[in-house]
PLY file of the C-alpha trace (Angstrom):
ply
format ascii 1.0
element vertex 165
property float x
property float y
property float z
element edge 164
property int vertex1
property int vertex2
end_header
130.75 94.57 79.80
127.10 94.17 78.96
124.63 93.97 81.48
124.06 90.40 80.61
127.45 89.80 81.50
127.21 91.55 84.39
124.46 88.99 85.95
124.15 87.27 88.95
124.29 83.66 88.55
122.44 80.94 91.21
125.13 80.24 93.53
125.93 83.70 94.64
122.64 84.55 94.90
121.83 81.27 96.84
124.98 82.97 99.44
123.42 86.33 99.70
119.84 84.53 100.23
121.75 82.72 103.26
122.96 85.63 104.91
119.62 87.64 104.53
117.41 84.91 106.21
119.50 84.96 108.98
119.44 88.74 109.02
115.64 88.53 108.45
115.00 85.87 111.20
116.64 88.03 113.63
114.26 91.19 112.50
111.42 88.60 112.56
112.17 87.85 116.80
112.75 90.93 117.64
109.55 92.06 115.75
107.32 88.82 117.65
109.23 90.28 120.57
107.28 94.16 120.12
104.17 92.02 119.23
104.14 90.12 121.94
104.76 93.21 124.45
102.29 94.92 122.96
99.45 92.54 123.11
100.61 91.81 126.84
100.07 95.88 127.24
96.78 95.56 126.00
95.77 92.60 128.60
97.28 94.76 131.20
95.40 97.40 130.23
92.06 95.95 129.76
91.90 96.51 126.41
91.79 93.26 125.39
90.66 90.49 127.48
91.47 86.23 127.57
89.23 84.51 128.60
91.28 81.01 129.76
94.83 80.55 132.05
96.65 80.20 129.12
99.81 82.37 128.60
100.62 84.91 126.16
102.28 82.50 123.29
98.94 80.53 123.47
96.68 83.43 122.99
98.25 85.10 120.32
97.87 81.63 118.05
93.80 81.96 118.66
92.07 83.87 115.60
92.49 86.60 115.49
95.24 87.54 116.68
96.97 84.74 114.37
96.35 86.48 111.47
97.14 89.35 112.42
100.72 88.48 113.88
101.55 86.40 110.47
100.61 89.42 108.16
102.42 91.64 110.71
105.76 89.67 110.50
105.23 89.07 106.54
105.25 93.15 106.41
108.16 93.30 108.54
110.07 91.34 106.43
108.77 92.72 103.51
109.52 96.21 104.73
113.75 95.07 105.57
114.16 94.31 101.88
111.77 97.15 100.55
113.82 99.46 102.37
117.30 98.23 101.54
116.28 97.33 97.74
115.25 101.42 97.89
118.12 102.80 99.66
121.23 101.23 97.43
120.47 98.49 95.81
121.63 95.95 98.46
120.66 94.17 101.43
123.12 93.15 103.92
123.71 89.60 101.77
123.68 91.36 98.83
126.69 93.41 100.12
128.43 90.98 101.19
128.45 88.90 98.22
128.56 92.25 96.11
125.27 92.09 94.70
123.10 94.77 93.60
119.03 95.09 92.19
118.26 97.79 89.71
116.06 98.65 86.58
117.42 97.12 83.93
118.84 100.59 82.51
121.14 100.70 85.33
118.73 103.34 87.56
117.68 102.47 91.17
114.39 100.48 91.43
111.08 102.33 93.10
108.91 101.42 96.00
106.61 99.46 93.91
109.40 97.19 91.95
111.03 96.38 95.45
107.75 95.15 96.60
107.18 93.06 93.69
109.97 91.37 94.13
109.46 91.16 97.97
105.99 89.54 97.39
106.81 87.24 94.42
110.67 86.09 95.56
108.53 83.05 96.94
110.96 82.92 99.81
113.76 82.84 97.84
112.14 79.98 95.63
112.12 82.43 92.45
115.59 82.29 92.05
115.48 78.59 91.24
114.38 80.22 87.93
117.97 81.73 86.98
119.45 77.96 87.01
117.35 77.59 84.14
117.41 81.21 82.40
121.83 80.53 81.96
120.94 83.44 79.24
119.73 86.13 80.54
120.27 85.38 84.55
116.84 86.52 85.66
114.82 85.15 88.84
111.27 85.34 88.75
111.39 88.31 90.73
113.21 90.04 88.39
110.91 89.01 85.49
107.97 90.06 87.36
109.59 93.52 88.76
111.62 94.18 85.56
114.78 94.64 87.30
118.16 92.61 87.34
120.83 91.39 90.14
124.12 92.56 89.15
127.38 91.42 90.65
129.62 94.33 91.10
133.38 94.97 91.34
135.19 95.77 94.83
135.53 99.02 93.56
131.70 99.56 92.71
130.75 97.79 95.67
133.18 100.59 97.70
131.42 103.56 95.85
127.82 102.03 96.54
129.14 102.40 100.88
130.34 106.16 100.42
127.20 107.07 98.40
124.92 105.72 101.41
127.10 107.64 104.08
0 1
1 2
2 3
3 4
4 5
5 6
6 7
7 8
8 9
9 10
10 11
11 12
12 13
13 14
14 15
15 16
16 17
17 18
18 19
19 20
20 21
21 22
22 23
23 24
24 25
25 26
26 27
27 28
28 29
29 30
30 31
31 32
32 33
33 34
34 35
35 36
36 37
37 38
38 39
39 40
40 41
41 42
42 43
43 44
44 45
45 46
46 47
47 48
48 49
49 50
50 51
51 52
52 53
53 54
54 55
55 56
56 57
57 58
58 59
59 60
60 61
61 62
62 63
63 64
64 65
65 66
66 67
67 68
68 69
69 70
70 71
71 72
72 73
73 74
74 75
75 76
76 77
77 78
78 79
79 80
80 81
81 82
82 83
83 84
84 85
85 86
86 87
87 88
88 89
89 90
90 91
91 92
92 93
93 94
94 95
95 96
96 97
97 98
98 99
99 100
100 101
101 102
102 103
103 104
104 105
105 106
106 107
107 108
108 109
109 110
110 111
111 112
112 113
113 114
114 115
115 116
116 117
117 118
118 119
119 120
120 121
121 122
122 123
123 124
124 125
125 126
126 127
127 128
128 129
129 130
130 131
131 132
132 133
133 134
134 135
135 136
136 137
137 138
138 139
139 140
140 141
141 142
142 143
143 144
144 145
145 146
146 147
147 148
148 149
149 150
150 151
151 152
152 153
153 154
154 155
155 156
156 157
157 158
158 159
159 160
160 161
161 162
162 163
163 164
């Protein structure tokens, strides 16, 4: 089978994509969670200092601590799919639907290419592109990181578990 062949289409893509926002929007409270701890620290600490009554949720929407708790939850985000693009190829969607990124000679994809695609996966939005690419099966992601989804085979999926334990 050629690696064309081997290509994930839209749909199952589309199912991981489902199961790894919910993953990531549990990552992304728990991580608002450590922010918000921390920044109440701080205030306890005298550190940092509000001016007003209002509560915690209020003050961390003021600039800047706005900015810096968006760019803080975009890298961890970034950081759950950097890590599990790095480590086998999968995310937790991705092995559940049997999915795998690599380079498009078969070898695992680097630091760099996983945050490519992290950055440029427009939310998901990029894979819109492989409705239209029925050829070669490629989201924008993958153009952009030159790497390619693969849908594997129980077996390979099996293999990809016992080579992470």
């Amino acid at each position: 089978m050629s690696n064309i062949e081997q290509r994930t289409g839209f749909m199952r893509r589309l199912a991981s994509w489902v199961y790894d926002a919910l993953a990531t929007i549990a990552i992304i409270m728990l991580a608002q969670i450590i922010f918000l701890g921390l920044i109440e620290l701080l205030l306890s600490l005298g550190i940092v200092n509000k001016t007003d009554d209002a509560d915690i949720s209020h003050f961390v929407t003021t600039q800047p601590w706005n900015f810096i708790n968006q760019f803080y939850l975009v890298c961890v985000a970034c950081f759950f799919y950097v890590y599990f693009w790095c480590k086998g190829g999968q995310t937790i969607g991705m092995r559940a639907w049997r999915l795998k990124v690599r380079n498009l000679d078969g070898s695992p994809i680097s630091k760099g290419q996983a945050l490519i695609r992290a950055v440029t996966a427009l939310l998901g939005a990029g894979n819109l592109l492989v409705i239209f690419d029925f050829k070669n099966k490629r989201a924008l992601q993958d153009y952009l990181a030159k790497t390619e989804v693969i849908t594997l085979s129980k077996e390979e999926n099996k293999k990809v578990y016992r080579e992470l334990d």
